[in-house]
Gaussian input, Z-matrix of N, CA and C with variables (Angstrom, degrees):
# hf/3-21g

backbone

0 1
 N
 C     1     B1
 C     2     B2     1     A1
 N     3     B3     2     A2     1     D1
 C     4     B4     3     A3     2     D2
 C     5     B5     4     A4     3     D3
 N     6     B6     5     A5     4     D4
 C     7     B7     6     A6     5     D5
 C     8     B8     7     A7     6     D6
 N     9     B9     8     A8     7     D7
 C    10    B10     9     A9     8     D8
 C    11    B11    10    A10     9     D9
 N    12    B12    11    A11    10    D10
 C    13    B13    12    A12    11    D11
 C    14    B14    13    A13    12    D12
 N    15    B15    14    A14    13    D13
 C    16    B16    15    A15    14    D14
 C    17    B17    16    A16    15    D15
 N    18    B18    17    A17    16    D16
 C    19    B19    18    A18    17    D17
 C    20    B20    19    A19    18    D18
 N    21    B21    20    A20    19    D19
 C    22    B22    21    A21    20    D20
 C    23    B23    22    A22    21    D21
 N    24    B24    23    A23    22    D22
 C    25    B25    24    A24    23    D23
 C    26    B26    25    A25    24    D24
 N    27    B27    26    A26    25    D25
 C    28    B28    27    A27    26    D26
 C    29    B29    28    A28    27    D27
 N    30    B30    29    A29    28    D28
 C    31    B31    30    A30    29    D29
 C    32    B32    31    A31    30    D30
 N    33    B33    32    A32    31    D31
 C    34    B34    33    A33    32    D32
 C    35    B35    34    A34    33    D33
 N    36    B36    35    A35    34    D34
 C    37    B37    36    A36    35    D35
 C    38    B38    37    A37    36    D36
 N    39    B39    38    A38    37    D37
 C    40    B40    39    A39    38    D38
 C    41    B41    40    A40    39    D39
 N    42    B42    41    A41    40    D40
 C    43    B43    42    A42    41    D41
 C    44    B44    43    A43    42    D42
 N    45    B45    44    A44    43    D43
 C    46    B46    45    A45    44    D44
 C    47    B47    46    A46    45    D45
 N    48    B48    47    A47    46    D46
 C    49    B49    48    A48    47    D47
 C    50    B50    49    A49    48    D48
 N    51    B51    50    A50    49    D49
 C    52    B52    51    A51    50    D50
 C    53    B53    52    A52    51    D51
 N    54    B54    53    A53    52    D52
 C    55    B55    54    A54    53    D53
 C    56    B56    55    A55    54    D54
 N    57    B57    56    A56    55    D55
 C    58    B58    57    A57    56    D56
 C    59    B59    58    A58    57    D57
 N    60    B60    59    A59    58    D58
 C    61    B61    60    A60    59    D59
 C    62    B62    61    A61    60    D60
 N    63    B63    62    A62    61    D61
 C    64    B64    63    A63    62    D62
 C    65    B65    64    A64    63    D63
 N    66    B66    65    A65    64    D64
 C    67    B67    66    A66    65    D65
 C    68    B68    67    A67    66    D66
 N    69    B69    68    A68    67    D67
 C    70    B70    69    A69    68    D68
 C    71    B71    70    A70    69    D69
 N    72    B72    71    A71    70    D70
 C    73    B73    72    A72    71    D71
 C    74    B74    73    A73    72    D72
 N    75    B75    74    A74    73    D73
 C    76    B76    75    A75    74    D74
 C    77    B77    76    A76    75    D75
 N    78    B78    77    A77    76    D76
 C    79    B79    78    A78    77    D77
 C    80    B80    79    A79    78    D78
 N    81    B81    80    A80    79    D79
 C    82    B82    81    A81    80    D80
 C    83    B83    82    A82    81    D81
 N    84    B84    83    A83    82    D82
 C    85    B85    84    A84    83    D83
 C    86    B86    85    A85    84    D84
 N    87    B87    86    A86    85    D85
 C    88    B88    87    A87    86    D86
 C    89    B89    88    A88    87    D87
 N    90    B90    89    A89    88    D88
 C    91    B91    90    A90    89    D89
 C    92    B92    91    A91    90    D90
 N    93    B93    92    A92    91    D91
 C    94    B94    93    A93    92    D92
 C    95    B95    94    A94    93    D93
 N    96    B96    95    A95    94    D94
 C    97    B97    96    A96    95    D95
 C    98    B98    97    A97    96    D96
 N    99    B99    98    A98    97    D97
 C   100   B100    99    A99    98    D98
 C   101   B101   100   A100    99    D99
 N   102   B102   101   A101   100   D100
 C   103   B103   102   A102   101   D101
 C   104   B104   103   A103   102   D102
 N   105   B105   104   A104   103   D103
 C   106   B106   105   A105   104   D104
 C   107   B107   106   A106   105   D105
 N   108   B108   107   A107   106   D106
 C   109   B109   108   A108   107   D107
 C   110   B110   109   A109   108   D108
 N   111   B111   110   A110   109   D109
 C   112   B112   111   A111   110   D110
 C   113   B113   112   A112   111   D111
 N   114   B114   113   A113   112   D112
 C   115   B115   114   A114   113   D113
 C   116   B116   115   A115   114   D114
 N   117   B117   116   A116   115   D115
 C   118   B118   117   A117   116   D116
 C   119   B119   118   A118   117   D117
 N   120   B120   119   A119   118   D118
 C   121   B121   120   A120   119   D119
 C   122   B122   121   A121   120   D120
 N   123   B123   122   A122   121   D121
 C   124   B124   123   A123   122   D122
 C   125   B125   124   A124   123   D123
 N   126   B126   125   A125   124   D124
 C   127   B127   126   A126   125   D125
 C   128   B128   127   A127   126   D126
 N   129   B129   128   A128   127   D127
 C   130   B130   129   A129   128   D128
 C   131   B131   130   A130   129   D129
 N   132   B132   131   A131   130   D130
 C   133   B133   132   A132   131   D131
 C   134   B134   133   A133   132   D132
 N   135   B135   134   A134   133   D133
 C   136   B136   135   A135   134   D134
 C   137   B137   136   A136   135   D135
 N   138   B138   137   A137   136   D136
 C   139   B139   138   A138   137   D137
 C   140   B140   139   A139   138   D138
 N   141   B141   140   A140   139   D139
 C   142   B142   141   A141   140   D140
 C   143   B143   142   A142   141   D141
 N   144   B144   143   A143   142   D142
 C   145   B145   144   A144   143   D143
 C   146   B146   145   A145   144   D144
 N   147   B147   146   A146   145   D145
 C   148   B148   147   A147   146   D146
 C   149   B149   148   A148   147   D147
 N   150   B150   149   A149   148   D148
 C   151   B151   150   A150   149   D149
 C   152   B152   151   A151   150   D150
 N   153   B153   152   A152   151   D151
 C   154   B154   153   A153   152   D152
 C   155   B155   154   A154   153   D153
 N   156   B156   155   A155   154   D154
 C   157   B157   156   A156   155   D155
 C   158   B158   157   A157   156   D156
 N   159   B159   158   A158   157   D157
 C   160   B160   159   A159   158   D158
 C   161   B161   160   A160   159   D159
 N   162   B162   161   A161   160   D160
 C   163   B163   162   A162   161   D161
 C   164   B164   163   A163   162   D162
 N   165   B165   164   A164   163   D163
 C   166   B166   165   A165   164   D164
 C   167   B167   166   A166   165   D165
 N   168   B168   167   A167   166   D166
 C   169   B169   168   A168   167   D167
 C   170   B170   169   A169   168   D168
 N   171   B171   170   A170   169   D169
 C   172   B172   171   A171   170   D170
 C   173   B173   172   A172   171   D171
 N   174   B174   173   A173   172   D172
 C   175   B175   174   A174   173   D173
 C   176   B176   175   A175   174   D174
 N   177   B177   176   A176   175   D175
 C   178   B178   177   A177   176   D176
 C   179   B179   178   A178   177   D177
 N   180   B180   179   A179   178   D178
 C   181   B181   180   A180   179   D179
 C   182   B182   181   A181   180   D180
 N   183   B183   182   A182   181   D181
 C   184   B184   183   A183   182   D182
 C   185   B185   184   A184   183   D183
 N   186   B186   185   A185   184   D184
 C   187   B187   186   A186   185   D185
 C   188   B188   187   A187   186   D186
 N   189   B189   188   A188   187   D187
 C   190   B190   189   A189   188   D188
 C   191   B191   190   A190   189   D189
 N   192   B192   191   A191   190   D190
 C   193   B193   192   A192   191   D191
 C   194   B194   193   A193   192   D192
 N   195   B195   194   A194   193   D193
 C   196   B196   195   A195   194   D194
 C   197   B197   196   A196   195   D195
 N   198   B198   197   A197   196   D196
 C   199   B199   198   A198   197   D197
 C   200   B200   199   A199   198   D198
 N   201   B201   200   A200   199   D199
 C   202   B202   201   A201   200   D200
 C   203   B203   202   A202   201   D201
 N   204   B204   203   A203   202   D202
 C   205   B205   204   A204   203   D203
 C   206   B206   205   A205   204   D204
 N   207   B207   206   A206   205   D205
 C   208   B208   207   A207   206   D206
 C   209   B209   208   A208   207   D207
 N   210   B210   209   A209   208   D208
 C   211   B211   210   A210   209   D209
 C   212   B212   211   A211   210   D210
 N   213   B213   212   A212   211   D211
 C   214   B214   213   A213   212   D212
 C   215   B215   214   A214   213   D213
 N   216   B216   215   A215   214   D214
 C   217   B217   216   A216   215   D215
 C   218   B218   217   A217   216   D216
 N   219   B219   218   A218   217   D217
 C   220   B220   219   A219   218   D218
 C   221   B221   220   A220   219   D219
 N   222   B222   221   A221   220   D220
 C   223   B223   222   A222   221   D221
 C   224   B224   223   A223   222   D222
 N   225   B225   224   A224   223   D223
 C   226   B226   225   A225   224   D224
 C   227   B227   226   A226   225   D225
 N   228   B228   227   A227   226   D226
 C   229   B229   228   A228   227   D227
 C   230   B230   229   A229   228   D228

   B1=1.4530
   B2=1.5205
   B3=1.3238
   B4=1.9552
   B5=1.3959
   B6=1.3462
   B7=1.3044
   B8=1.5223
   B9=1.1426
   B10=1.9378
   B11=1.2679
   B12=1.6800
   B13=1.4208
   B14=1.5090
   B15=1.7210
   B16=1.3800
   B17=1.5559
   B18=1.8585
   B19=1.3411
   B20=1.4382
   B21=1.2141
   B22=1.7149
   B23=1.2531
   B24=1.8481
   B25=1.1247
   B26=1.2867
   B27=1.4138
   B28=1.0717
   B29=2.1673
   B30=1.0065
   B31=1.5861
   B32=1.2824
   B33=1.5407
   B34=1.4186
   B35=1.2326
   B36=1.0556
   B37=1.8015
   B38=1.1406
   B39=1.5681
   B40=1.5704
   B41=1.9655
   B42=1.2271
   B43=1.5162
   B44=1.3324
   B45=1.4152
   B46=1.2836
   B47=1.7215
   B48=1.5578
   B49=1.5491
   B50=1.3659
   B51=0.9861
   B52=1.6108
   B53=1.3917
   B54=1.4208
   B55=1.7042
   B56=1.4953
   B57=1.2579
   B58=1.3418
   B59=2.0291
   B60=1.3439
   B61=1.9622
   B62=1.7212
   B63=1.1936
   B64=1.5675
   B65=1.7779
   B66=1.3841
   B67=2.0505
   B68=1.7151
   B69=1.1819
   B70=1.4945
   B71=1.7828
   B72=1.8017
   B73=1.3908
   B74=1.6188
   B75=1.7019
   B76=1.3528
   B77=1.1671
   B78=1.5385
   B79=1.8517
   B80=1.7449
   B81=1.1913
   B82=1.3457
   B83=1.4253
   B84=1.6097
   B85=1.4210
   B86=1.8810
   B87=1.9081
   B88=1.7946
   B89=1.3379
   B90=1.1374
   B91=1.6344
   B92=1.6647
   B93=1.1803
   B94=1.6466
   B95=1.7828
   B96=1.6241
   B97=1.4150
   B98=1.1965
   B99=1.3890
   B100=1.6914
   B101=1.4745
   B102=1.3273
   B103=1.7549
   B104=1.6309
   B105=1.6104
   B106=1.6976
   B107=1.3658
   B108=1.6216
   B109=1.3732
   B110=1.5849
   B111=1.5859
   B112=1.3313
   B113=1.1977
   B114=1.6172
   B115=1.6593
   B116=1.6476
   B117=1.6072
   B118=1.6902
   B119=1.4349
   B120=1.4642
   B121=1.9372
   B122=1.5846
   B123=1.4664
   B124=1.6936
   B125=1.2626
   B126=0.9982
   B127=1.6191
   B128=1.1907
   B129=1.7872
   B130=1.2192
   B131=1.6523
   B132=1.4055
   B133=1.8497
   B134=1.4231
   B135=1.4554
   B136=1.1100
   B137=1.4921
   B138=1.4503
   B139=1.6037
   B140=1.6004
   B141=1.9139
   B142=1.3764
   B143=1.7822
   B144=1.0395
   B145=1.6604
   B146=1.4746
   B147=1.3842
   B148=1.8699
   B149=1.3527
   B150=1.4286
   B151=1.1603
   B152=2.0892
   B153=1.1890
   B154=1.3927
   B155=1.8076
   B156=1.3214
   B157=0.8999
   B158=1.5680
   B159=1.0130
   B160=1.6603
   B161=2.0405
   B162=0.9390
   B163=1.6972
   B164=1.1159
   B165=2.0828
   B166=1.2251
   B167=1.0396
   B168=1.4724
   B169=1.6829
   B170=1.7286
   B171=1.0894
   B172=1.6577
   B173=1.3204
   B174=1.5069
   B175=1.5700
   B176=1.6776
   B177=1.4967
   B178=1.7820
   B179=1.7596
   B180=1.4135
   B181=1.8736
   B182=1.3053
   B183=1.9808
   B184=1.4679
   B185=1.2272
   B186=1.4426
   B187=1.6297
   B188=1.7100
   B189=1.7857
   B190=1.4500
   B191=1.2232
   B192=1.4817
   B193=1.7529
   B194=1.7563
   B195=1.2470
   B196=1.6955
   B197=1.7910
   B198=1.7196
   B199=1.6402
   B200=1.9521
   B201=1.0508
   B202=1.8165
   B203=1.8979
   B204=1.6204
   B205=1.5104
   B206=1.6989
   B207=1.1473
   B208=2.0001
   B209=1.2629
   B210=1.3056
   B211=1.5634
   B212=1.3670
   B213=1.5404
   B214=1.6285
   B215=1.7456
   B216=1.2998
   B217=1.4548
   B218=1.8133
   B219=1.3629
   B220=1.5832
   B221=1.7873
   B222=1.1284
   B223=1.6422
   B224=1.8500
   B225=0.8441
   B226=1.8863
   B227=1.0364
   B228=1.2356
   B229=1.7795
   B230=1.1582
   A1=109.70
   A2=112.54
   A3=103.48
   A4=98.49
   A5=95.53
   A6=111.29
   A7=82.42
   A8=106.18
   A9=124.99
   A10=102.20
   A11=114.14
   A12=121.28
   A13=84.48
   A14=111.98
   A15=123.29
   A16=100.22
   A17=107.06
   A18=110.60
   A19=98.69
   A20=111.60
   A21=117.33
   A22=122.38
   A23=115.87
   A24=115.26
   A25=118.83
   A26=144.85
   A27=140.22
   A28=88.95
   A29=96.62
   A30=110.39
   A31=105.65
   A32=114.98
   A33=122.46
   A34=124.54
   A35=106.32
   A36=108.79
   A37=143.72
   A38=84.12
   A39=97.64
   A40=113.34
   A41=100.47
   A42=113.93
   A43=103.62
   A44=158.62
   A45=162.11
   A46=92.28
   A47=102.52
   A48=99.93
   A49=143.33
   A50=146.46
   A51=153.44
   A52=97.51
   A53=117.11
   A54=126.00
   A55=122.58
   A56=102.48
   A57=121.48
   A58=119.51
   A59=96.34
   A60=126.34
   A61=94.81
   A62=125.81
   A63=121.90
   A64=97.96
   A65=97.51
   A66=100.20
   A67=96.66
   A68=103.64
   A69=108.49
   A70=116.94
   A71=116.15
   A72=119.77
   A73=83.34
   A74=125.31
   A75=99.76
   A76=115.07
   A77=120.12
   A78=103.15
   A79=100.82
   A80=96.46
   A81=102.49
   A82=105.57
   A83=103.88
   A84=106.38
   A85=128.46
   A86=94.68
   A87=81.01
   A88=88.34
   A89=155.90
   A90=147.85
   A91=103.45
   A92=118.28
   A93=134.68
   A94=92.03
   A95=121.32
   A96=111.54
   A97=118.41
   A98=105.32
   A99=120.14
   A100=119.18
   A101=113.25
   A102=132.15
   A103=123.90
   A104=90.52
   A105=92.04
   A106=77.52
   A107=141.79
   A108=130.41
   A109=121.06
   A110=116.88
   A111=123.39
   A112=128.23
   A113=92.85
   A114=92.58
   A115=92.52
   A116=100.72
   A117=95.61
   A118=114.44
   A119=96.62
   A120=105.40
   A121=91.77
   A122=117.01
   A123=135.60
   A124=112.63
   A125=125.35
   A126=141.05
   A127=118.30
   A128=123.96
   A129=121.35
   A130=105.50
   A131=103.23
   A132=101.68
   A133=115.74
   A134=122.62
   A135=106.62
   A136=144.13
   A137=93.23
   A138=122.47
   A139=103.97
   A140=96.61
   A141=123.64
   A142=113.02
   A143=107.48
   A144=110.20
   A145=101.19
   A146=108.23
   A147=108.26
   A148=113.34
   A149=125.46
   A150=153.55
   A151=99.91
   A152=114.61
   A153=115.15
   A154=92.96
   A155=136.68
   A156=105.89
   A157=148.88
   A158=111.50
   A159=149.26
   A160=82.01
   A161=102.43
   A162=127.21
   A163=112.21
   A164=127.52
   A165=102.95
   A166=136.07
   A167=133.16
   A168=145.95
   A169=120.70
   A170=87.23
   A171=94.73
   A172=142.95
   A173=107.34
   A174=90.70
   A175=131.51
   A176=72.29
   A177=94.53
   A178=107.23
   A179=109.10
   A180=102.51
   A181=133.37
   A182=101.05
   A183=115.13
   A184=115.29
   A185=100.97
   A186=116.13
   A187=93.25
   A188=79.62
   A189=101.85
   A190=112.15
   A191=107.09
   A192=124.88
   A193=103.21
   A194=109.53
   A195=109.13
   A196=79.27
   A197=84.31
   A198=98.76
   A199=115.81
   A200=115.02
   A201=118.52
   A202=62.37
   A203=111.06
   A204=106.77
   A205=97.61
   A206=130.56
   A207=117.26
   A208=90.55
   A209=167.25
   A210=130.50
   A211=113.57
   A212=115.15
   A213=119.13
   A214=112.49
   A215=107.67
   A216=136.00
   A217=108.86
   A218=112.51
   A219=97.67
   A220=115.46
   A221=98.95
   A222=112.78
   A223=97.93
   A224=118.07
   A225=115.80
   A226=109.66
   A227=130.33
   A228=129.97
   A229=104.15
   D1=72.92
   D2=178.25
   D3=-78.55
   D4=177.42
   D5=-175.23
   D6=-136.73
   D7=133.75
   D8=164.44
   D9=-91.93
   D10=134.48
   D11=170.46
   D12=-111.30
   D13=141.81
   D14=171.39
   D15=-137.61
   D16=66.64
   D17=176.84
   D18=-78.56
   D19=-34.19
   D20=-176.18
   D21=-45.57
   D22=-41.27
   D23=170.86
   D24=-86.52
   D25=3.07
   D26=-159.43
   D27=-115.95
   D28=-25.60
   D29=165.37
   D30=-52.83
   D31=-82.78
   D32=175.73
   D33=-36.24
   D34=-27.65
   D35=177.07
   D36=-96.54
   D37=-9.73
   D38=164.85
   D39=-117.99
   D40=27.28
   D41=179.12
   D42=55.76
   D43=34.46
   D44=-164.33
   D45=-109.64
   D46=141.89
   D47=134.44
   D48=-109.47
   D49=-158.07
   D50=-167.06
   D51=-78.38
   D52=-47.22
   D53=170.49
   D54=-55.99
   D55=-60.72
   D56=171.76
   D57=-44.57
   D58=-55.65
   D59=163.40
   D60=-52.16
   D61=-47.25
   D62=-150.24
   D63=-86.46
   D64=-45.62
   D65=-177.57
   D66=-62.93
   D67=-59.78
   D68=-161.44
   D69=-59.80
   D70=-7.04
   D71=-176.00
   D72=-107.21
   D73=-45.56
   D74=-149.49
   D75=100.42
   D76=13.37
   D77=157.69
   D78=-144.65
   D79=-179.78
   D80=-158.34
   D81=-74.55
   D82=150.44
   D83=179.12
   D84=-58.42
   D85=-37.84
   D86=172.24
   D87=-66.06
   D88=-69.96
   D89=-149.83
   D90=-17.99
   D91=-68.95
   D92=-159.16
   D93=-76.11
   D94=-53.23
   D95=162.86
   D96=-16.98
   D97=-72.02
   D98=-177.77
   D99=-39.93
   D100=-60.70
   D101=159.31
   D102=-23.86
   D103=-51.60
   D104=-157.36
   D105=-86.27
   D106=-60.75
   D107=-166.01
   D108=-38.66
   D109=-12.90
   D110=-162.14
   D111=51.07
   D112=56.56
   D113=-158.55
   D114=-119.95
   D115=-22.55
   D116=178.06
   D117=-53.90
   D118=-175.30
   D119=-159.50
   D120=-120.98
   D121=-24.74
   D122=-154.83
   D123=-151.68
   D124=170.73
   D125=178.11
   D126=-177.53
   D127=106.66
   D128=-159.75
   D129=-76.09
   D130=152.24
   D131=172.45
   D132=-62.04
   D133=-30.81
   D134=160.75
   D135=-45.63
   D136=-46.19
   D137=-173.97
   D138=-48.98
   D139=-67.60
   D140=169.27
   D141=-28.94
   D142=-38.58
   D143=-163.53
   D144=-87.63
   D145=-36.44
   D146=-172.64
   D147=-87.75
   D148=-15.11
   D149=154.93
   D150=-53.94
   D151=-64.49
   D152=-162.05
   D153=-81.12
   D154=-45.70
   D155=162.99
   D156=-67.33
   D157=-2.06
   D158=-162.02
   D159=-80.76
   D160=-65.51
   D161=-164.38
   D162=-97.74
   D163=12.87
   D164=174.33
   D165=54.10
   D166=27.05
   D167=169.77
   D168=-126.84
   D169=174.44
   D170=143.89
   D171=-118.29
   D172=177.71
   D173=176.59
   D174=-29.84
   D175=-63.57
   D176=-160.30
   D177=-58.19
   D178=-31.80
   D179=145.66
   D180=-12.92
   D181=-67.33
   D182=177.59
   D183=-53.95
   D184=-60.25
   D185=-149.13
   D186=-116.93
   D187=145.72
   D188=155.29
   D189=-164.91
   D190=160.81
   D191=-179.40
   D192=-79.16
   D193=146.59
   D194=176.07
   D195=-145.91
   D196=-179.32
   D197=-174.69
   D198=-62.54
   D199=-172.22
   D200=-163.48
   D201=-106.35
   D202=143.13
   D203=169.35
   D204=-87.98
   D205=-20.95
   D206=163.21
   D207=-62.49
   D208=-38.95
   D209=178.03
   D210=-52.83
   D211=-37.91
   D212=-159.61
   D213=-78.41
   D214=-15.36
   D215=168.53
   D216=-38.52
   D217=102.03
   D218=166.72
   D219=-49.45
   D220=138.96
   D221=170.84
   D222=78.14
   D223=20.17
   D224=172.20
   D225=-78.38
   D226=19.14
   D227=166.67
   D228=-33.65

């Protein structure tokens, strides 16, 4: 069950950078690094919310569910 973070594109689209996203939420830049790489484990609702207003979106912007890649695996019966 991953979850895709697509802070990157919601970055791009609003001409922002990772720096710019990091002063304007209030946490540290590796912090949001961590995020957009999809490497975090968590993401507080707070974070999530100052993040979506920060960027003019919503959640479901950031994040989304895609397939487990062991389903996509030949022979993963």
């Amino acid at each position: 069950m991953p979850i895709i973070v697509n802070l990157n594109v919601m970055l791009a689209r609003r001409k922002m950078t990772l720096s710019a996203l990091a002063e304007a939420v209030g946490i540290t830049l590796a912090n949001l690094s961590i995020l957009k790489s999809g490497k975090a484990k968590a993401v507080r609702f707070s974070t999530l919310a100052a993040i979506c207003q920060a960027l003019d979106c919503q959640p479901g912007d950031l994040l989304a569910h895609g397939p487990d890649p062991a389903d996509l695996r030949p022979g993963a019966d």
